[in-house]
Each structure stands twice: as structure tokens, then as C-alpha cells.
N, C-alpha and C positions, 0 to 999 in steps of 0.2 A: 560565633561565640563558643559553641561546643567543640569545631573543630583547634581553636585555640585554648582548651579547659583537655584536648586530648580524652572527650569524653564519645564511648561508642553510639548512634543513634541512626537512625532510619529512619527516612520518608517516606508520604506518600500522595502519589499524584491527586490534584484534584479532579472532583470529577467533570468537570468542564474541560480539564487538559487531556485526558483518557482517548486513547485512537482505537480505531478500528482498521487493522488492513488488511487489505486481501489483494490477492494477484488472481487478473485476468489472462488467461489463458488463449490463444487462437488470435493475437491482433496480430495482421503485417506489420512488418518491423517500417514498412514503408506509410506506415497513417502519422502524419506529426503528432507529436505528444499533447498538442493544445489544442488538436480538434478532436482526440479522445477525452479531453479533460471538459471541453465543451459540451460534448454531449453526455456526459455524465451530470453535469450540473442543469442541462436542459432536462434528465429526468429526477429532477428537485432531490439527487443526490448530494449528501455535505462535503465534496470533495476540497479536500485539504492540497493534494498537491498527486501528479504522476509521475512514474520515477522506468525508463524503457529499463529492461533487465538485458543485460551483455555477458556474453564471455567472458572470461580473464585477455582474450586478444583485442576485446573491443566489440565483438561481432553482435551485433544484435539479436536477440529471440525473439521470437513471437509472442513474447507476454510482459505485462505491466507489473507496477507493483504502486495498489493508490491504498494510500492513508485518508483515512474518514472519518469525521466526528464522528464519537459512540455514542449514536443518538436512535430512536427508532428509525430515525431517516436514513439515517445511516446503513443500520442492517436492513436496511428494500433492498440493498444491491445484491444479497443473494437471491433476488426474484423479478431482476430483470430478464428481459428473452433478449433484448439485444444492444451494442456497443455500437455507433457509426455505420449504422444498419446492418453489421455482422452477428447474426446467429451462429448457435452452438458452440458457445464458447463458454468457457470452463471456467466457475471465478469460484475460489477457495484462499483460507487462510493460507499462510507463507509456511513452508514445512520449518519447524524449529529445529536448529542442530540441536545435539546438545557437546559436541563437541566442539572446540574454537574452529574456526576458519583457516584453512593454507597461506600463508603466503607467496603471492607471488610475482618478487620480485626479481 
């Protein structure tokens, strides 16, 4: 209705919709994605979904990138010791550009 009145407005997420995500650092690119998403939910983690991170050629990295209810359960994942029994592995927020993204097509 506002956008057919041509009138300016903003929303805002509820808090129920609100994520939490953080990229794990140090997984082999060779662990399936759905036995790191299993054992994130076997430590009563609210994982939403895992996402492998790649190059622009496709090649895969060592690190995830999981979306999380922003819940108190949620932030325990900065104080787990370990992933599919991998220690020292490195989980922090996703670094924000602040500039757009390259294309590369």
C-alpha cells in the first residue's frame, strides 16, 4: 500500500527473524556440509543452515559460513572447543565490506 501511495518507509525485522552468523574457520573442505551441520545441532546449537565458502573458480576453503537463531543458544557458539571433533578452530563474525562486491563474470 505505501509502495503504491509512492510513500518512503522502512522496516524492521522481527525479533524472532533476527540471525546470528558466524564463519568457522579450519574445517576440511573434505567434511560434508551435513555432518558439520549435525554436530552443530548435537551441541543444542540453533543452526539455521551451512553455507561451504569458495573461490570465485569454485575451489573450496577451509571455512563455513552458519546462520543462527539470535538466541542465547545461539551465541554458545562462540564457546564451543570443537566442530566434528576438530579443535582450534577459529569461529568469528563474517568481516562486512563496506564496499559492493566484484564481479566476476
Amino acid at each position: 500500500m505505501l509502495r503504491l501511495q509512492k510513500l518512503e518507509y522502512h522496516t524492521y525485522a522481527l525479533p524472532e527473524e533476527r540471525r546470528l552468523t558466524v564463519v568457522i574457520k579450519g574445517l576440511p573442505a573434505e567434511i560434508p556440509i551435513d555432518e558439520i551441520k549435525e554436530d552443530l545441532k548435537s551441541q543444542n546449537l540453533p543452526v539455521l543452515e551451512v553455507h561451504r565458502m569458495h573461490k570465485p573458480n569454485k575451489k573450496p576453503f577451509d571455512m563455513v559460513l552458519v546462520p543462527l537463531s539470535l538466541t542465547r543458544e545461539g551465541k554458545e557458539i562462540f564457546n564451543i572447543a570443537s566442530v566434528c571433533q576438530l579443535f582450534g578452530l577459529t569461529i568469528e563474525p563474517p568481516l562486512n565490506r563496506l564496499a559492493p562486491g566484484q564481479c566476476h563474470s
